[in-house]
C-alpha positions in Angstrom: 18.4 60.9 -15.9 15.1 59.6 -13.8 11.8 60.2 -16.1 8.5 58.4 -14.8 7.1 57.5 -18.4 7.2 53.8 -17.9 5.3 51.9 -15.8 6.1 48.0 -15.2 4.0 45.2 -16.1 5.1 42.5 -14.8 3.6 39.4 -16.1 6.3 37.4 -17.7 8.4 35.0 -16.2 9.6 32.6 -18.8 8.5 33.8 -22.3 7.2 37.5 -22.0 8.8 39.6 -24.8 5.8 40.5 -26.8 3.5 41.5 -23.8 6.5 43.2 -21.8 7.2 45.3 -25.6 3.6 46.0 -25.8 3.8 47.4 -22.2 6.9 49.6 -23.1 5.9 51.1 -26.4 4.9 54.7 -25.3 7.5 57.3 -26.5 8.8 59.5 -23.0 7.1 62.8 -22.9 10.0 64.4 -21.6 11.7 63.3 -24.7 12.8 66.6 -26.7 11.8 64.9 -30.1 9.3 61.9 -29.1 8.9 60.5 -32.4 12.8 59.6 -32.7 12.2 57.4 -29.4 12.9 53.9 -30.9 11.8 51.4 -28.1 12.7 48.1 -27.5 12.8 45.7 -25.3 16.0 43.0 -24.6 14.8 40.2 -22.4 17.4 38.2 -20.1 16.3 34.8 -18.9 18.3 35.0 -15.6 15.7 33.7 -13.0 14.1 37.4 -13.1 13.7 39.9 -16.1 15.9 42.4 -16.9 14.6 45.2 -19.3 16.8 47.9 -21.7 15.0 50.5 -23.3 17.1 52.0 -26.4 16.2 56.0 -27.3 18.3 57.0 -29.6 21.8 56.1 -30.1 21.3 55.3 -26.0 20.7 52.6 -24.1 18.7 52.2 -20.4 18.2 49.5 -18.1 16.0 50.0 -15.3 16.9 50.7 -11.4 16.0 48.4 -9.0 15.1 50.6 -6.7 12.8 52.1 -8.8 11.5 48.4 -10.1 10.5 47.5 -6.5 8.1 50.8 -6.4 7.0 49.0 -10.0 8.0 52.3 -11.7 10.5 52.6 -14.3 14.0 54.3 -13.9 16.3 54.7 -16.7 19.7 55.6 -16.2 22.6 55.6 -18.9 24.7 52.7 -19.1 27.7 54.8 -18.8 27.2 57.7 -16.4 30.2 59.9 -14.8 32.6 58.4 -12.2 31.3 58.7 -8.9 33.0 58.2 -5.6 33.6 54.5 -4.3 30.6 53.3 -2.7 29.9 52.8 1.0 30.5 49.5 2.6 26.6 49.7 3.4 25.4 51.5 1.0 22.2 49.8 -1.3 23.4 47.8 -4.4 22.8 49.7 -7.4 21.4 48.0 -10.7 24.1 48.5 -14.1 24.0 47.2 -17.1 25.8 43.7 -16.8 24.1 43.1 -13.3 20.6 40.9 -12.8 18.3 41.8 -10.0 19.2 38.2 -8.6 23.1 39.4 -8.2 22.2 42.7 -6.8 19.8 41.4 -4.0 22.3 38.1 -3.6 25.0 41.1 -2.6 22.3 42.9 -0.1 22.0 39.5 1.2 25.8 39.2 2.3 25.5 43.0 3.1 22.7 41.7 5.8 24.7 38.6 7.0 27.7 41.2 7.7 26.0 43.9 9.6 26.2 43.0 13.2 24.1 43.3 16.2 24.7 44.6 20.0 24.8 40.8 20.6 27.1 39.9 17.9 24.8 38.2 15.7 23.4 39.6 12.5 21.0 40.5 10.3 20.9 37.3 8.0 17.0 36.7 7.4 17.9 33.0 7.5 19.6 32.2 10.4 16.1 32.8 12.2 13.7 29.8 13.3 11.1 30.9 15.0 9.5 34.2 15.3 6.5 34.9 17.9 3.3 36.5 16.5 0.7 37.2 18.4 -1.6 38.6 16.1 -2.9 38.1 12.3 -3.2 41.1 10.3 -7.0 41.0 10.3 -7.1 41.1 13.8 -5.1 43.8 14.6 -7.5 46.1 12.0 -10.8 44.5 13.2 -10.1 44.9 17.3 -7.7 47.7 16.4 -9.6 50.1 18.9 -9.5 47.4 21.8 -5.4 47.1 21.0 -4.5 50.4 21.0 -6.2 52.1 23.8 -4.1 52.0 27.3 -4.6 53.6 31.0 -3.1 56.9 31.3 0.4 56.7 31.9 1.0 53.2 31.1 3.0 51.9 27.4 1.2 50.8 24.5 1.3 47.2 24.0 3.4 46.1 22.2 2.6 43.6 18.9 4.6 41.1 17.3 4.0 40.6 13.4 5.5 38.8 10.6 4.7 39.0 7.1 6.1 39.0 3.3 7.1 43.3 2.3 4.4 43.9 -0.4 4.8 47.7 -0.8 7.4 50.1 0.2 7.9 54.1 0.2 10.5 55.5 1.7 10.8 59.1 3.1 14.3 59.9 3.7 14.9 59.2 7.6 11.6 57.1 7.7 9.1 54.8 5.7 6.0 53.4 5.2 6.0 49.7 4.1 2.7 47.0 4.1 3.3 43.8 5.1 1.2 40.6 4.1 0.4 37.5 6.0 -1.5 36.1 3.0 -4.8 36.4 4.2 -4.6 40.2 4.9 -1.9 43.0 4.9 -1.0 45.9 7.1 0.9 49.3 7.1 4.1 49.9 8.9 5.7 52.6 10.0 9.6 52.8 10.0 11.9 55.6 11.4 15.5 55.5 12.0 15.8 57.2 14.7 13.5 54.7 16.5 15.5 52.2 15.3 19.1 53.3 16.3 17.8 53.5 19.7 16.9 50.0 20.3 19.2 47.9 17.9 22.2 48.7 16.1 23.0 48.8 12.0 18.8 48.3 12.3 18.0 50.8 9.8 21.2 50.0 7.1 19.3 46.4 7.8 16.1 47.7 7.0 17.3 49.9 3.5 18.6 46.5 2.6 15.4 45.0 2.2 13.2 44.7 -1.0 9.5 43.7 -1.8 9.3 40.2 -1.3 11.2 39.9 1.7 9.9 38.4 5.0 10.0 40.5 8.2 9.2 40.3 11.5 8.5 43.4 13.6 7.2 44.4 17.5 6.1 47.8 18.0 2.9 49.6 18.6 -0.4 50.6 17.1 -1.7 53.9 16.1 -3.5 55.4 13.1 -1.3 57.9 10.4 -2.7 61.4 9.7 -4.5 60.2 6.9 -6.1 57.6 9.0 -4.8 54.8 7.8 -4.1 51.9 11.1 -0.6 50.9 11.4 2.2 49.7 13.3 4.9 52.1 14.6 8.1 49.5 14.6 10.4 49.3 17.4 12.7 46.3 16.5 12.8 44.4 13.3 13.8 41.1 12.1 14.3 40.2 8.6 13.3 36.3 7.8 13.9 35.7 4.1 15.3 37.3 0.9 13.6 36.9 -2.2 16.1 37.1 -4.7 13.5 37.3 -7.2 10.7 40.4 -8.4 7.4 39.2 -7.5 4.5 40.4 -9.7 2.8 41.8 -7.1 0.7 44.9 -9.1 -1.1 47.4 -7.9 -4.6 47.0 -6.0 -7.6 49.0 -5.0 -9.3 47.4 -1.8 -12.3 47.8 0.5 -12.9 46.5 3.6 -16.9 45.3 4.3 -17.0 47.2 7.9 -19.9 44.2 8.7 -17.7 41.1 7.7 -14.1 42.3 8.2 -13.4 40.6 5.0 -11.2 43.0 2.8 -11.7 42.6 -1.3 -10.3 43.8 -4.6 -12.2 46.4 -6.2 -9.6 46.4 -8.7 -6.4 45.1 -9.9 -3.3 46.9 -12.0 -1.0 44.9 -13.7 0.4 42.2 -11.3 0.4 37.8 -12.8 -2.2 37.7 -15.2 -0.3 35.1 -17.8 -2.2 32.2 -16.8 0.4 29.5 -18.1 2.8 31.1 -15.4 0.1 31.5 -12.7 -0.4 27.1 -12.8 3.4 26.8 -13.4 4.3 28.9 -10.2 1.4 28.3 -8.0 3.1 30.1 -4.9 3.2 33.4 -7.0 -0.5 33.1 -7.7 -1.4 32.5 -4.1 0.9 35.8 -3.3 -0.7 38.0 -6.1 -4.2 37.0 -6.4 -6.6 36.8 -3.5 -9.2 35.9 -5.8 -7.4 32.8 -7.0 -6.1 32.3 -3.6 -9.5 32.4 -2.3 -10.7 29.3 -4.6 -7.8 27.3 -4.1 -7.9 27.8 -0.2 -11.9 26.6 -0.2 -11.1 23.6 -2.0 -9.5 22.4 1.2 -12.0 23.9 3.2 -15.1 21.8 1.1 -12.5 18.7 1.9 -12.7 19.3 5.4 -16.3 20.0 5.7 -17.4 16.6 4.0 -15.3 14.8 6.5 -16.8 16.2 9.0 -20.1 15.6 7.6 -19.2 11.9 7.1 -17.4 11.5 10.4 -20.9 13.1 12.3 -23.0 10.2 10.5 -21.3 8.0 11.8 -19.3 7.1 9.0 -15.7 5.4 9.4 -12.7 6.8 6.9 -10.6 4.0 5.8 -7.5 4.0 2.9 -7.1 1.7 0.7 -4.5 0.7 -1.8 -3.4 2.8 -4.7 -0.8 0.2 -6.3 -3.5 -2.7 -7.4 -2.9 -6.1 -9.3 -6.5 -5.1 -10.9 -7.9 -1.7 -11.3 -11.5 -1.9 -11.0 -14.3 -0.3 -9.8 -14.7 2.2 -13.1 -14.9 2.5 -16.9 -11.1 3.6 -17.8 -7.3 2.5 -18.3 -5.0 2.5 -15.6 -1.8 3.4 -15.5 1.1 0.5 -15.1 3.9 0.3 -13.0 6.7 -2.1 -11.7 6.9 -2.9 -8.4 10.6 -3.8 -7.5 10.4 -6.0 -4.4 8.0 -8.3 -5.8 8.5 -8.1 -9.4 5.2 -7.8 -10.4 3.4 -5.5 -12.7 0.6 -3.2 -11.3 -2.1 -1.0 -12.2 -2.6 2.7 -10.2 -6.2 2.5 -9.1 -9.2 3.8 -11.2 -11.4 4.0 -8.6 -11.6 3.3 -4.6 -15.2 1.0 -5.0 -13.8 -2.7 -4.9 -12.0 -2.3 -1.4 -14.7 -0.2 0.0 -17.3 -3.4 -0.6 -15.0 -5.5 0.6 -14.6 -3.7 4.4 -18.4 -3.5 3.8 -18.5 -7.8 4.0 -16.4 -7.3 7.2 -19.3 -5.9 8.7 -18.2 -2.5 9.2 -21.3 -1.0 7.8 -20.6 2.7 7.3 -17.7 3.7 5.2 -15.6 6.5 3.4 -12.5 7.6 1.8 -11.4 10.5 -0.1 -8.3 9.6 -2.0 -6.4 10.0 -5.5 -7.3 8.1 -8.4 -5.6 7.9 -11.7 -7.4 7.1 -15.2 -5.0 7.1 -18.3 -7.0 8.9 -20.4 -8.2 12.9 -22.0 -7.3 15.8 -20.4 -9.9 18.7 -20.6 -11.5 22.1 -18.6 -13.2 19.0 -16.6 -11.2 16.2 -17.3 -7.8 15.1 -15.6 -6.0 12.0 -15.1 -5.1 12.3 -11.6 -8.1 13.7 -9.5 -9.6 12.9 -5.8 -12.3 11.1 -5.4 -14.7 10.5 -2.4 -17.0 7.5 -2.1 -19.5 6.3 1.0 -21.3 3.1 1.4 -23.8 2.0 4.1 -25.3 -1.2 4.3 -28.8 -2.2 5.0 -29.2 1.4 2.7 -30.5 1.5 -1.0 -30.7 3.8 -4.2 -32.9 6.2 -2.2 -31.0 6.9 0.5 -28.1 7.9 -1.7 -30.2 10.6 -3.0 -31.0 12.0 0.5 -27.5 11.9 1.2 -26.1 13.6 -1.8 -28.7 16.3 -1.6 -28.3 16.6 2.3 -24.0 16.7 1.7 -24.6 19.6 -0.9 -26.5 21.8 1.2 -24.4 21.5 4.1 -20.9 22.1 2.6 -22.8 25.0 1.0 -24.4 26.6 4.5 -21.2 25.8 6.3 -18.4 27.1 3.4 -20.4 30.0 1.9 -23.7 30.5 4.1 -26.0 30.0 1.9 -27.3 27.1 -0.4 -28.1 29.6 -2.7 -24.8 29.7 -5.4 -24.4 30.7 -8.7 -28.2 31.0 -9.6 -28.3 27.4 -7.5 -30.5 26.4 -5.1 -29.0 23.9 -3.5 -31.5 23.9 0.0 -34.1 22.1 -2.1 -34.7 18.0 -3.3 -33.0 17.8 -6.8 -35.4 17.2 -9.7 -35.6 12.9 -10.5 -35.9 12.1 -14.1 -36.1 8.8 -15.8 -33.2 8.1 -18.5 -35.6 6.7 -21.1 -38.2 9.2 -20.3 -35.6 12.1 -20.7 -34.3 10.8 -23.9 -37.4 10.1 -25.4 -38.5 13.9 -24.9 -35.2 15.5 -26.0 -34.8 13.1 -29.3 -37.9 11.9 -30.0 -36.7 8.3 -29.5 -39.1 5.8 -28.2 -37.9 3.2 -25.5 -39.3 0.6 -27.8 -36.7 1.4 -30.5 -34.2 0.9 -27.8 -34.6 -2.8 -26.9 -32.2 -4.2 -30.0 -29.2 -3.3 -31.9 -30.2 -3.2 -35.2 -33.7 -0.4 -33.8 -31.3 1.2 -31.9 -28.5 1.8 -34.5 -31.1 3.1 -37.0 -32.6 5.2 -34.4 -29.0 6.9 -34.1 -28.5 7.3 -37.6 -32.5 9.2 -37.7 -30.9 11.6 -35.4 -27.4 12.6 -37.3 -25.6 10.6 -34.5 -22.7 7.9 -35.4 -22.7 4.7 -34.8 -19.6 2.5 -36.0 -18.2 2.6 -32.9 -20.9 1.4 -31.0 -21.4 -2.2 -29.9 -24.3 -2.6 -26.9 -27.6 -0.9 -26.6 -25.9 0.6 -23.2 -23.4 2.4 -25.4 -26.3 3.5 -27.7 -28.5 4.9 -24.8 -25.8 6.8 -22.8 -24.5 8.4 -26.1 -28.2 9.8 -26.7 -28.0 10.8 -22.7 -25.3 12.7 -23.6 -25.9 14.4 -26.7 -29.4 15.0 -26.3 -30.4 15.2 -22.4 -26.9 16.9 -20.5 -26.9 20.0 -21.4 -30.3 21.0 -20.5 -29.7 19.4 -17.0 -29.2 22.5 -15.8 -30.7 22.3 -12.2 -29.7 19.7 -9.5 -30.8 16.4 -11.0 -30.6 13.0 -10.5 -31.2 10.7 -13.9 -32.3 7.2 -13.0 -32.5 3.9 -14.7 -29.1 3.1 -16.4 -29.1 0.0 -18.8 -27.1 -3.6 -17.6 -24.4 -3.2 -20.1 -22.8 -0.1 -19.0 -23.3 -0.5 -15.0 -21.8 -3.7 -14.3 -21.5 -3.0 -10.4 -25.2 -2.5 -9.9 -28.2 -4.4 -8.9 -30.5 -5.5 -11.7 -34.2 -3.6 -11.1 -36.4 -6.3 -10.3 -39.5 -3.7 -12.7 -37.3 -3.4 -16.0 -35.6 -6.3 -17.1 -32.2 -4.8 -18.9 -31.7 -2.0 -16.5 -30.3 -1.3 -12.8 -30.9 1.0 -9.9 -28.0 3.4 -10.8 -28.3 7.0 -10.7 -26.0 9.7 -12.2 -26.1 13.4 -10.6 -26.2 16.3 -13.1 -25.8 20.3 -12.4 -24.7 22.5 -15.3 -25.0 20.2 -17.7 -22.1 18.3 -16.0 -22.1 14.7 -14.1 -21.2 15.4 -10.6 -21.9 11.7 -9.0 -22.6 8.5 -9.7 -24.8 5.7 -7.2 -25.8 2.5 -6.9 -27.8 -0.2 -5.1 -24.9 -2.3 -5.1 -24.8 -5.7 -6.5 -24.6 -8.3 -3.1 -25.3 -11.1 -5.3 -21.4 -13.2 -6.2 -23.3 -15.1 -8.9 -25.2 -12.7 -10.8 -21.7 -10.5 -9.8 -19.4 -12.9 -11.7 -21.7 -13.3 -14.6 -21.5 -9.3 -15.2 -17.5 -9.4 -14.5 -17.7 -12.4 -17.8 -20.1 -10.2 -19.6 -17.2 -7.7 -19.3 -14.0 -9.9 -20.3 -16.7 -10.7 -23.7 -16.5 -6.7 -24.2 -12.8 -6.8 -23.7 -12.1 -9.3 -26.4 -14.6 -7.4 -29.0 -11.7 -4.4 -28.3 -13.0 -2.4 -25.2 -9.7 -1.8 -23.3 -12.2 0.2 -20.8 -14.2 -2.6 -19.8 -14.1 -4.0 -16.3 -11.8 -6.4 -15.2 -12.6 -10.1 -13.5 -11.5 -9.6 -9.7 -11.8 -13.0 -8.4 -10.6 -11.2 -4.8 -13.4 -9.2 -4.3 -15.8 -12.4 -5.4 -14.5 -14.2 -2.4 -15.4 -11.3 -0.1 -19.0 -11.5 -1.9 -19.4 -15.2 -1.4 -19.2 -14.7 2.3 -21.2 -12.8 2.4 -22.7 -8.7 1.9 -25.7 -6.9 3.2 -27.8 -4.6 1.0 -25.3 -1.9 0.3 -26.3 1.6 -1.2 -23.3 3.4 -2.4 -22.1 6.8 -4.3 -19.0 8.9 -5.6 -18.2 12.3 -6.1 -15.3 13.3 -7.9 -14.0 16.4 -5.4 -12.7 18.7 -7.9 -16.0 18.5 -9.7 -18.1 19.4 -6.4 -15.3 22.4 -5.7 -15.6 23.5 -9.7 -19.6 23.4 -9.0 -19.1 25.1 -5.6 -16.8 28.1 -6.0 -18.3 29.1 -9.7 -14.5 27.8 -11.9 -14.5 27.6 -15.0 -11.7 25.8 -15.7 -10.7 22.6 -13.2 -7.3 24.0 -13.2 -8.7 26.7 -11.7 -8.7 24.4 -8.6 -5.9 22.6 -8.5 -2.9 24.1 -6.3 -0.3 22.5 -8.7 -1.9 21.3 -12.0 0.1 18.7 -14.5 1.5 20.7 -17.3 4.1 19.9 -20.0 7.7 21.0 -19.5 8.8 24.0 -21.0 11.0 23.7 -23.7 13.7 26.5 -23.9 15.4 27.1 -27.5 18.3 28.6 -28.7 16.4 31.8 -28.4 15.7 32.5 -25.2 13.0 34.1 -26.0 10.5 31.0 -27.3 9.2 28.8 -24.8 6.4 26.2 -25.2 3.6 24.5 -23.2 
């Protein structure tokens, strides 16, 4: 009994029993007596899921033939004897059988059938496999490829890619196959195939959605017009021994661009706990996510090159540090065996920077990992890249032109236009004053600013707390915060940040208490953070003191005393302008995510914890 009711869904991998239930729960029309259809489903955790479906007193599982067309076949547990199956023929699903078991046995069925040569069919004994085209070539110059002189053979092509649709057709079928970026139709026929390699077509009925293959054949366009590659000889290069969530998809191609996109999507991984935990199924499933993830390494490798053609040098520096300085935050500690010491990941990449900047080397980069031992948030994670320049003989001022000039070329050069998500990023960002901008937003005078006992009451005037605070800095970057960040909207840079919170940058000579520091704001969000750098040792150590005073009144975030990077300062630093960007920031900002996850190939997650009943798991 075949009926063609059900449809799969395929989003669970770990803990989907409610959604795939919710997916099964219409009664089959072909049903005598619908109402008595009693649906359930019973989920089995082996590596890929199994669904029953009970109607009536009976009980069906589904075909796995059937599955990899992502339609629904039930078939009685218990049908009639039949006669003993081929040697070749295609492993059928049953009851007490998982799809992993069933493809495992059409994966010793491929490593048995033999070739003219002697060797086989096993899709892993394969190294290397030529191509000589990507997909999106052979569609966009497919009028160039296919046309020969009268008389002569088509070319031949050789392509490789993952099976992400199949149909067969008796003797023949049409199967698409992905390189990632872009897929193409096949076309497969066994009588082609017995000609030019034997047990090629039992090879090819062994296959599944998911597998690799490599083909050669030729190009020409079906009767419905569809471009496609008649196949010749085949190759298979890997069995997934898993069902990938691949859905259903309806695309166009932009016949100016080339670039093919999803109008719309049907089913395929939309659990989002599951698409983090098992990135390489997102980057199969969902060109969109793909997309984002594959232009955050593309942003990296434009600001290189935009560094690198300024003349910049990139340098690394250490991550395991006896002091983690450079930034407001905790570090995380660690043992290091060989010289038994305790060290610190670093919080920030500033400190070494500074000090290749006293070697005279006087333009310098580095895009690395940092770790901070603190919140996790939609913006906020522990372990992040970031990139930081300095240039000496440069000040606060030349920061800003940099920033604003690095924004509008990853833009032009990554998406073609400065112009993103209601952004214009070809134009100077707006420069506000901090005191200015809290005055307007909170009605707070710089005057009530200059002691604690002013500022405190100012805070409690507004509804804002203030036990925890200890500094005017604290007090007047809480108000930025509250007050004045959310309606930084457009590309702004906020200027003027007071001593006690910017210990790393020079005192302004015009406001005693404050520094030439600027912050970068779009969407409400900090995206960088600059400085005329401190070149001074003395007034350097006396911040560094100020900072151990913090420390003992119970700020584990304040900044440590670094007596290494004094020494480099007391021989010596020009005037140094400096800046960071946190990278996944900029890429948030750049491809319009909402979530920093979003854009992180493998994000950190918690383990999942599996209970007696397989059917709980837990983030």
């Amino acid at each position: 009994m075949k009926c063609r009711a059900f449809f799969l869904f395929y989003t669970v991998v770990a803990r989907g029993k409610q959604s795939a239930a919710r997916d099964l729960q219409t009664p089959c029309p072909c049903l005598s007596d619908p109402e008595k259809a009693g649906v359930f489903v019973n989920y089995h955790r082996e590596s890929a899921p199994i669904f029953e479906t009970k109607v009536g007193s009976n009980t069906y599982s589904i075909s796995e033939r059937y599955l990899n067309q992502s339609i629904l076949s039930i078939q009685p547990p218990n049908p009639e004897p039949k006669s003993p199956q081929k040697v070749n023929s295609t492993p059928q699903m049953s009851e007490d059988r998982s799809i992993r078991e069933i493809r495992l046995e059409k994966l010793a069925q491929l490593r048995q059938l033999q070739k003219y040569d002697g060797t086989t069919y096993d899709p892993f004994a394969t190294e290397k496999f030529k191509i000589d085209h990507s997909a999106k070539h052979l569609i966009d110059n497919f009028d160039n490829l296919v046309e020969t002189d009268e008389g002569k053979p088509k070319p031949t092509i050789l392509f490789a890619g993952r099976i992400v649709a199949m149909r067969e057709m008796g003797k023949a079928a049409f199967a698409h196959l992905s390189d990632g970026d872009d897929k193409i139709q096949i076309y497969v026929r066994k009588n082609d195939l017995d000609e030019t390699c034997e047990n090629a077509w039992p090879a090819f009925k062994l296959l599944d959605i998911g597998d690799h293959l490599g083909i050669t054949g030729y190009l020409f366009t079906t009767k419905t017009g569809e471009k496609s590659i008649h196949v010749q000889t085949l190759t298979p290069l890997s069995k997934s021994l898993h069902v990938l969530p691949l859905g259903k998809q309806q695309t166009e191609r932009d016949e100016k661009t080339g670039e093919t996109r999803v109008v719309e999507q049907w089913y395929g991984l939309t659990d989002v706990d599951q698409r983090y935990r098992h990135r390489h199924l997102d980057l199969i499933t969902n060109r969109e996510a793909r997309e984002q993830l594959l232009n955050r390494s593309r942003i990296v490798s434009e600001v290189r090159r935009f560094f690198d053609a300024r003349g910049y040098l990139e340098v690394e520096t250490p991550l395991l540090q006896l002091e983690a300085g450079g930034a407001a935050a905790r570090p995380f500690l660690t043992h290091y065996n060989a010289y038994d010491l305790e060290v610190k990941l670093r919080i920030s990449l500033e400190l070494y920077l500074k000090r290749i900047i006293c070697g005279d080397v006087p333009k310098v980069y580095e895009i690395g990992r940092v770790f901070r031992n603190e919140g996790v948030s939609n913006r906020h994670n522990p372990e992040f890249t970031l990139l930081e320049w300095y240039e000496a003989y440069s000040n606060l001022e030349d920061m800003m032109t940099c920033v604003e000039d690095l924004f509008r070329h990853v833009a032009e050069k990554i998406f073609g236009d400065t112009h993103l998500h209601g952004l214009d990023f070809g134009k100077p960002w707006h420069r506000v004053d901090l005191m200015t901008a809290i005055q307007e937003r909170s009605g707070i005078a710089p005057s009530e600013l200059t002691n604690m006992i002013n500022a405190k009451a100012a805070m409690k005037r507004v509804g804002l707390p203030t036990e925890k605070e200890n500094n005017l800095g604290g007090i007047i970057e809480k108000l930025l915060e509250h007050f004045v960040e959310p309606h930084l909207q457009e590309p702004t840079f906020i200027v003027g940040y007071p001593l006690e919170t910017s210990p790393l940058a020079k005192k302004d000579p015009n406001r005693p208490g404050f520094t030439r520091r600027f912050e970068g704001y779009v969407l409400g969000r900090e995206i960088c953070n600059a400085f005329s750098e401190i070149n001074d040792p003395i007034d350097q150590r006396e911040r560094f003191e100020q900072q151990l005073g913090e420390r003992d009144k119970g700020d584990d975030e304040a900044h440590p005393m670094d007596e290494q990077f004094l020494f480099a300062l007391e021989s010596g630093m020009p005037p140094t302008g400096g800046c960071g960007i946190g990278i996944d920031r900029l890429v948030m900002l750049l491809t319009g995510a909402e979530h920093l996850r979003e854009i992180l190939l493998f994000p950190m997650m918690r383990p999942e914890i599996h209970h007696d009943n397989p059917d709980i798991a837990e983030d």
